[in-house]
C-alpha positions in Angstrom: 0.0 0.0 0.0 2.7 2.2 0.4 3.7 1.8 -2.8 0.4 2.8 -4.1 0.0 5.7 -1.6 3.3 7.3 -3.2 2.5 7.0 -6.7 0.5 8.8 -9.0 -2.6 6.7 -8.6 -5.5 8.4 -6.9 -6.3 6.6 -3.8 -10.2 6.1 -3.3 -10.3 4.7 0.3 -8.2 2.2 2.7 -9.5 -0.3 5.1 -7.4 -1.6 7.9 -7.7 -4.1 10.1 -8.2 -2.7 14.3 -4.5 -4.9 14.6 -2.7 -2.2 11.7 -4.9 0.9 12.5 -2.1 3.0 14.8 1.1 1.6 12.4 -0.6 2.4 8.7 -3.7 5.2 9.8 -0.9 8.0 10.1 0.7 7.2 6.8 -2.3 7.8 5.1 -2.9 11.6 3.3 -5.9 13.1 5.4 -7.8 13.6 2.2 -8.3 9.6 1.8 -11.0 8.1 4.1 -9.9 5.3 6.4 -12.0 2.8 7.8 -11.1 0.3 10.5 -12.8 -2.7 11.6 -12.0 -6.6 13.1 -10.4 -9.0 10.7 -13.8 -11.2 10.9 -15.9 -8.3 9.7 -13.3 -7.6 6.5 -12.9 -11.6 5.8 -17.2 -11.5 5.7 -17.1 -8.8 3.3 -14.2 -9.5 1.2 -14.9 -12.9 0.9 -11.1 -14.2 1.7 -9.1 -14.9 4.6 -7.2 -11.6 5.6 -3.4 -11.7 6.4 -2.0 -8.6 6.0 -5.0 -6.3 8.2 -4.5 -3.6 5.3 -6.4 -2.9 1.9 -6.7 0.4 -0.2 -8.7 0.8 -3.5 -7.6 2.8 -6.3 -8.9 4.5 -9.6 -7.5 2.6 -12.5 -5.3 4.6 -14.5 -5.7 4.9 -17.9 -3.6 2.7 -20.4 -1.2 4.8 -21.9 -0.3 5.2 -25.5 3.2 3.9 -26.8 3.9 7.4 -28.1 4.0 8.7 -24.3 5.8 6.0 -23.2 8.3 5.1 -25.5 10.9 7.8 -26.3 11.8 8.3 -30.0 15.1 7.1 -31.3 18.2 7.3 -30.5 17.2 7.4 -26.4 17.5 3.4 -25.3 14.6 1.8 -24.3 13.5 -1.4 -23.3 10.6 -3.1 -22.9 8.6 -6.3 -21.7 5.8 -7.9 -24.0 3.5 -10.3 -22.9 1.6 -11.7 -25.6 -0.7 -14.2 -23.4 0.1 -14.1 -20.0 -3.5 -15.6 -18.5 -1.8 -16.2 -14.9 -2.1 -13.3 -12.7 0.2 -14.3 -10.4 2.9 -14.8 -13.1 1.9 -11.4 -14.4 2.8 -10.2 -11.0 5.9 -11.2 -11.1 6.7 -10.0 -14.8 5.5 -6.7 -13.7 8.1 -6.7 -10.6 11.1 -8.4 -12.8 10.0 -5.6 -15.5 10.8 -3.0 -12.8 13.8 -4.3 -11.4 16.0 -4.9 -14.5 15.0 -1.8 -15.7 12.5 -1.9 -18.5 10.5 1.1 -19.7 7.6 -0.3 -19.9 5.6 -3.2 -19.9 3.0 -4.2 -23.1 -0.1 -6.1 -22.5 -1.9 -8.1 -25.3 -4.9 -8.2 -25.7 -5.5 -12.3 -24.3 -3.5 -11.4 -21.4 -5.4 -10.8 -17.9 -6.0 -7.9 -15.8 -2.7 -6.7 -14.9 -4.8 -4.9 -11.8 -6.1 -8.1 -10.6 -5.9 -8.3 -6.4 -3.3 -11.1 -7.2 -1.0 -9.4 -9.7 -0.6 -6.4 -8.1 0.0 -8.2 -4.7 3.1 -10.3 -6.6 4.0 -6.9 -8.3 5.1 -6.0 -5.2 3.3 -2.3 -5.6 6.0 -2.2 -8.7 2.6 -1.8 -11.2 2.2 1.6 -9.6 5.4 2.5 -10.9 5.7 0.9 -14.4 3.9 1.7 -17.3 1.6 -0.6 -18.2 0.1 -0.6 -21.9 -3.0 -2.8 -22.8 -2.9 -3.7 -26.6 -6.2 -4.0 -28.6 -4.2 -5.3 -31.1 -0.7 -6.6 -30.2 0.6 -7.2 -33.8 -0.2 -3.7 -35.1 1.9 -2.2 -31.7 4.9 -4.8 -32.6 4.7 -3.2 -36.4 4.8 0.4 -34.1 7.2 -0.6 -31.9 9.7 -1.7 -35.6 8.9 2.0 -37.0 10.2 3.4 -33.5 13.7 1.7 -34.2 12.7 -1.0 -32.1 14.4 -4.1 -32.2 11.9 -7.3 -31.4 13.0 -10.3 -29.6 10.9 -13.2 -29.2 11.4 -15.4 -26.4 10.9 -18.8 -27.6 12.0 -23.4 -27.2 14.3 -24.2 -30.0 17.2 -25.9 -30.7 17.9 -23.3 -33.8 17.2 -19.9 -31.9 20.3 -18.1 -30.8 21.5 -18.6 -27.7 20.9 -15.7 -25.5 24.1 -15.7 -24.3 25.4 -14.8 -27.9 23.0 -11.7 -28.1 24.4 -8.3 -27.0 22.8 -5.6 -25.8 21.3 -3.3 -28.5 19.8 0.2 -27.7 16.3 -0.4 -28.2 14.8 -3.9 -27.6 11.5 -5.1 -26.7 11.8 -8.8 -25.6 8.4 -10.5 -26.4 6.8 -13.7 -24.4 4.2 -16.4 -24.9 1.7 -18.0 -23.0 4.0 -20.9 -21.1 1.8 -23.8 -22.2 2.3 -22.5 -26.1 4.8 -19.9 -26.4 4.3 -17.5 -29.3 2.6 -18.7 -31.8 3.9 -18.4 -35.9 2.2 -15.0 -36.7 3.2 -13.3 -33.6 7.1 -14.6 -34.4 6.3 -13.3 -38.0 6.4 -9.5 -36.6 9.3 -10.3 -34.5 12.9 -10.0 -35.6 15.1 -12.7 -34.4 14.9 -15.8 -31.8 16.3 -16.4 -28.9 16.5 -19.0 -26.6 17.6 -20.1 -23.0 19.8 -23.3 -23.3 19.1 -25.5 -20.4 20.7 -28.6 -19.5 19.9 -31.7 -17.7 17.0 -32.5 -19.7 15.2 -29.0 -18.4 12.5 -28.2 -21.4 11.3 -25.5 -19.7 11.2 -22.3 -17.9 8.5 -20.9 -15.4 7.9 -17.7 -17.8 8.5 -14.8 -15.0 12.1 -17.0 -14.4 12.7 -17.0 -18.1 11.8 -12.9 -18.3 14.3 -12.3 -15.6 17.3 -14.2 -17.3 16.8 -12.4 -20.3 16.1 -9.1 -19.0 19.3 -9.1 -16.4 21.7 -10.6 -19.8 20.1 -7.4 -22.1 20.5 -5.0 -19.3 24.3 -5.6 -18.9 27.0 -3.5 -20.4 26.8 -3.1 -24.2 
Protein backbone atom coordinates (compact mmCIF):
# COMPACT_ATOMS: atom_id res chain seq x y z
CA UNK A 1 0.00 0.00 0.00
CA UNK A 2 2.69 2.24 0.36
CA UNK A 3 3.72 1.80 -2.84
CA UNK A 4 0.41 2.76 -4.13
CA UNK A 5 0.00 5.74 -1.59
CA UNK A 6 3.31 7.30 -3.25
CA UNK A 7 2.49 7.00 -6.67
CA UNK A 8 0.45 8.82 -9.00
CA UNK A 9 -2.62 6.74 -8.63
CA UNK A 10 -5.51 8.40 -6.86
CA UNK A 11 -6.32 6.55 -3.79
CA UNK A 12 -10.23 6.12 -3.28
CA UNK A 13 -10.28 4.75 0.34
CA UNK A 14 -8.15 2.19 2.73
CA UNK A 15 -9.47 -0.26 5.09
CA UNK A 16 -7.44 -1.62 7.95
CA UNK A 17 -7.72 -4.06 10.13
CA UNK A 18 -8.18 -2.69 14.26
CA UNK A 19 -4.46 -4.88 14.64
CA UNK A 20 -2.65 -2.24 11.69
CA UNK A 21 -4.93 0.91 12.45
CA UNK A 22 -2.11 2.99 14.78
CA UNK A 23 1.14 1.56 12.45
CA UNK A 24 -0.62 2.38 8.72
CA UNK A 25 -3.66 5.17 9.82
CA UNK A 26 -0.89 7.96 10.11
CA UNK A 27 0.72 7.24 6.79
CA UNK A 28 -2.33 7.84 5.11
CA UNK A 29 -2.87 11.60 3.34
CA UNK A 30 -5.90 13.07 5.43
CA UNK A 31 -7.77 13.60 2.18
CA UNK A 32 -8.29 9.57 1.77
CA UNK A 33 -11.02 8.14 4.15
CA UNK A 34 -9.93 5.32 6.42
CA UNK A 35 -12.05 2.80 7.75
CA UNK A 36 -11.11 0.34 10.51
CA UNK A 37 -12.79 -2.73 11.58
CA UNK A 38 -12.02 -6.58 13.14
CA UNK A 39 -10.41 -8.99 10.65
CA UNK A 40 -13.76 -11.25 10.92
CA UNK A 41 -15.92 -8.28 9.66
CA UNK A 42 -13.33 -7.61 6.52
CA UNK A 43 -12.86 -11.59 5.76
CA UNK A 44 -17.17 -11.52 5.67
CA UNK A 45 -17.13 -8.78 3.31
CA UNK A 46 -14.22 -9.51 1.19
CA UNK A 47 -14.88 -12.87 0.94
CA UNK A 48 -11.09 -14.24 1.72
CA UNK A 49 -9.10 -14.87 4.65
CA UNK A 50 -7.24 -11.55 5.55
CA UNK A 51 -3.42 -11.66 6.36
CA UNK A 52 -2.03 -8.62 6.02
CA UNK A 53 -4.95 -6.30 8.19
CA UNK A 54 -4.48 -3.57 5.27
CA UNK A 55 -6.42 -2.86 1.85
CA UNK A 56 -6.71 0.37 -0.17
CA UNK A 57 -8.67 0.78 -3.49
CA UNK A 58 -7.65 2.76 -6.29
CA UNK A 59 -8.95 4.46 -9.59
CA UNK A 60 -7.53 2.59 -12.50
CA UNK A 61 -5.32 4.62 -14.48
CA UNK A 62 -5.72 4.94 -17.90
CA UNK A 63 -3.62 2.72 -20.42
CA UNK A 64 -1.15 4.77 -21.94
CA UNK A 65 -0.26 5.16 -25.55
CA UNK A 66 3.20 3.85 -26.83
CA UNK A 67 3.90 7.41 -28.07
CA UNK A 68 3.97 8.69 -24.30
CA UNK A 69 5.83 6.02 -23.21
CA UNK A 70 8.35 5.13 -25.48
CA UNK A 71 10.91 7.85 -26.28
CA UNK A 72 11.85 8.25 -30.03
CA UNK A 73 15.14 7.11 -31.30
CA UNK A 74 18.17 7.32 -30.50
CA UNK A 75 17.21 7.38 -26.40
CA UNK A 76 17.52 3.35 -25.32
CA UNK A 77 14.57 1.81 -24.35
CA UNK A 78 13.51 -1.42 -23.32
CA UNK A 79 10.65 -3.06 -22.91
CA UNK A 80 8.64 -6.28 -21.66
CA UNK A 81 5.83 -7.87 -24.00
CA UNK A 82 3.50 -10.32 -22.93
CA UNK A 83 1.58 -11.70 -25.61
CA UNK A 84 -0.70 -14.23 -23.40
CA UNK A 85 0.10 -14.11 -20.05
CA UNK A 86 -3.46 -15.64 -18.48
CA UNK A 87 -1.76 -16.21 -14.87
CA UNK A 88 -2.10 -13.35 -12.70
CA UNK A 89 0.22 -14.29 -10.43
CA UNK A 90 2.85 -14.82 -13.05
CA UNK A 91 1.90 -11.41 -14.40
CA UNK A 92 2.83 -10.21 -10.98
CA UNK A 93 5.94 -11.16 -11.07
CA UNK A 94 6.70 -9.99 -14.84
CA UNK A 95 5.54 -6.73 -13.69
CA UNK A 96 8.06 -6.75 -10.56
CA UNK A 97 11.10 -8.45 -12.75
CA UNK A 98 10.04 -5.65 -15.49
CA UNK A 99 10.78 -2.96 -12.79
CA UNK A 100 13.82 -4.27 -11.45
CA UNK A 101 16.00 -4.89 -14.50
CA UNK A 102 14.97 -1.81 -15.71
CA UNK A 103 12.46 -1.86 -18.52
CA UNK A 104 10.50 1.13 -19.72
CA UNK A 105 7.58 -0.27 -19.94
CA UNK A 106 5.57 -3.19 -19.89
CA UNK A 107 3.00 -4.22 -23.13
CA UNK A 108 -0.06 -6.09 -22.55
CA UNK A 109 -1.89 -8.13 -25.26
CA UNK A 110 -4.92 -8.22 -25.66
CA UNK A 111 -5.54 -12.35 -24.26
CA UNK A 112 -3.54 -11.42 -21.35
CA UNK A 113 -5.36 -10.84 -17.90
CA UNK A 114 -5.99 -7.94 -15.77
CA UNK A 115 -2.71 -6.68 -14.95
CA UNK A 116 -4.77 -4.92 -11.84
CA UNK A 117 -6.13 -8.12 -10.56
CA UNK A 118 -5.87 -8.28 -6.44
CA UNK A 119 -3.31 -11.14 -7.20
CA UNK A 120 -0.99 -9.41 -9.74
CA UNK A 121 -0.58 -6.40 -8.07
CA UNK A 122 0.03 -8.19 -4.67
CA UNK A 123 3.08 -10.34 -6.65
CA UNK A 124 4.00 -6.94 -8.27
CA UNK A 125 5.08 -5.95 -5.24
CA UNK A 126 3.34 -2.27 -5.58
CA UNK A 127 5.98 -2.19 -8.74
CA UNK A 128 2.60 -1.81 -11.21
CA UNK A 129 2.20 1.55 -9.62
CA UNK A 130 5.45 2.52 -10.93
CA UNK A 131 5.69 0.86 -14.37
CA UNK A 132 3.87 1.70 -17.32
CA UNK A 133 1.62 -0.59 -18.25
CA UNK A 134 0.09 -0.58 -21.95
CA UNK A 135 -2.98 -2.84 -22.78
CA UNK A 136 -2.86 -3.74 -26.60
CA UNK A 137 -6.21 -3.97 -28.63
CA UNK A 138 -4.18 -5.32 -31.13
CA UNK A 139 -0.75 -6.61 -30.15
CA UNK A 140 0.56 -7.22 -33.77
CA UNK A 141 -0.17 -3.71 -35.08
CA UNK A 142 1.89 -2.19 -31.72
CA UNK A 143 4.89 -4.83 -32.62
CA UNK A 144 4.70 -3.21 -36.36
CA UNK A 145 4.82 0.45 -34.12
CA UNK A 146 7.17 -0.57 -31.86
CA UNK A 147 9.72 -1.69 -35.61
CA UNK A 148 8.86 2.03 -37.03
CA UNK A 149 10.16 3.38 -33.46
CA UNK A 150 13.66 1.73 -34.17
CA UNK A 151 12.73 -1.04 -32.07
CA UNK A 152 14.42 -4.12 -32.18
CA UNK A 153 11.95 -7.32 -31.44
CA UNK A 154 12.95 -10.32 -29.60
CA UNK A 155 10.94 -13.21 -29.24
CA UNK A 156 11.39 -15.44 -26.38
CA UNK A 157 10.89 -18.84 -27.56
CA UNK A 158 11.99 -23.36 -27.17
CA UNK A 159 14.28 -24.24 -30.01
CA UNK A 160 17.16 -25.88 -30.72
CA UNK A 161 17.91 -23.34 -33.77
CA UNK A 162 17.18 -19.94 -31.93
CA UNK A 163 20.31 -18.11 -30.82
CA UNK A 164 21.54 -18.58 -27.71
CA UNK A 165 20.85 -15.66 -25.47
CA UNK A 166 24.12 -15.74 -24.25
CA UNK A 167 25.42 -14.84 -27.89
CA UNK A 168 22.99 -11.73 -28.14
CA UNK A 169 24.41 -8.27 -27.04
CA UNK A 170 22.83 -5.55 -25.81
CA UNK A 171 21.29 -3.33 -28.47
CA UNK A 172 19.79 0.21 -27.67
CA UNK A 173 16.25 -0.44 -28.24
CA UNK A 174 14.81 -3.93 -27.64
CA UNK A 175 11.51 -5.13 -26.69
CA UNK A 176 11.81 -8.77 -25.56
CA UNK A 177 8.43 -10.50 -26.41
CA UNK A 178 6.80 -13.74 -24.35
CA UNK A 179 4.17 -16.39 -24.88
CA UNK A 180 1.74 -17.96 -22.97
CA UNK A 181 4.02 -20.87 -21.05
CA UNK A 182 1.77 -23.79 -22.22
CA UNK A 183 2.29 -22.54 -26.07
CA UNK A 184 4.83 -19.92 -26.44
CA UNK A 185 4.26 -17.52 -29.30
CA UNK A 186 2.58 -18.68 -31.79
CA UNK A 187 3.88 -18.39 -35.89
CA UNK A 188 2.19 -15.02 -36.74
CA UNK A 189 3.23 -13.30 -33.64
CA UNK A 190 7.06 -14.60 -34.38
CA UNK A 191 6.35 -13.31 -37.95
CA UNK A 192 6.40 -9.54 -36.59
CA UNK A 193 9.26 -10.31 -34.52
CA UNK A 194 12.90 -9.97 -35.63
CA UNK A 195 15.13 -12.73 -34.42
CA UNK A 196 14.86 -15.79 -31.84
CA UNK A 197 16.30 -16.37 -28.85
CA UNK A 198 16.53 -19.02 -26.65
CA UNK A 199 17.58 -20.15 -23.04
CA UNK A 200 19.82 -23.33 -23.26
CA UNK A 201 19.07 -25.45 -20.44
CA UNK A 202 20.73 -28.62 -19.46
CA UNK A 203 19.91 -31.70 -17.70
CA UNK A 204 17.04 -32.50 -19.71
CA UNK A 205 15.21 -28.98 -18.42
CA UNK A 206 12.51 -28.23 -21.37
CA UNK A 207 11.26 -25.53 -19.74
CA UNK A 208 11.24 -22.26 -17.93
CA UNK A 209 8.53 -20.86 -15.40
CA UNK A 210 7.88 -17.71 -17.84
CA UNK A 211 8.53 -14.83 -15.03
CA UNK A 212 12.12 -16.99 -14.40
CA UNK A 213 12.70 -16.97 -18.06
CA UNK A 214 11.85 -12.86 -18.31
CA UNK A 215 14.30 -12.27 -15.58
CA UNK A 216 17.26 -14.15 -17.27
CA UNK A 217 16.84 -12.36 -20.28
CA UNK A 218 16.14 -9.13 -19.00
CA UNK A 219 19.28 -9.15 -16.39
CA UNK A 220 21.68 -10.58 -19.79
CA UNK A 221 20.08 -7.44 -22.08
CA UNK A 222 20.52 -4.99 -19.34
CA UNK A 223 24.30 -5.56 -18.86
CA UNK A 224 27.02 -3.48 -20.38
CA UNK A 225 26.80 -3.14 -24.21
Amino acid sequence: MRRLLASSTPVESVLLAERRSSAIGPLVPANVPVFVASDELIEGVIGFEFHSGVLACGIRPRSPSLQSVIPPPPEPVLLTVCQQITNAENLGALIRISAAFGARAMLCGERCCDPYFRQSIRVSMGCIFSLPIIRCDDLLADLDILKAMGIDRLAAVLADDAEPLRSVKRLPRMAVVFGSEAQGLDPITLGHCDRRVTIPMKLGTDSLNVAVAAAVFLFHLNGPA
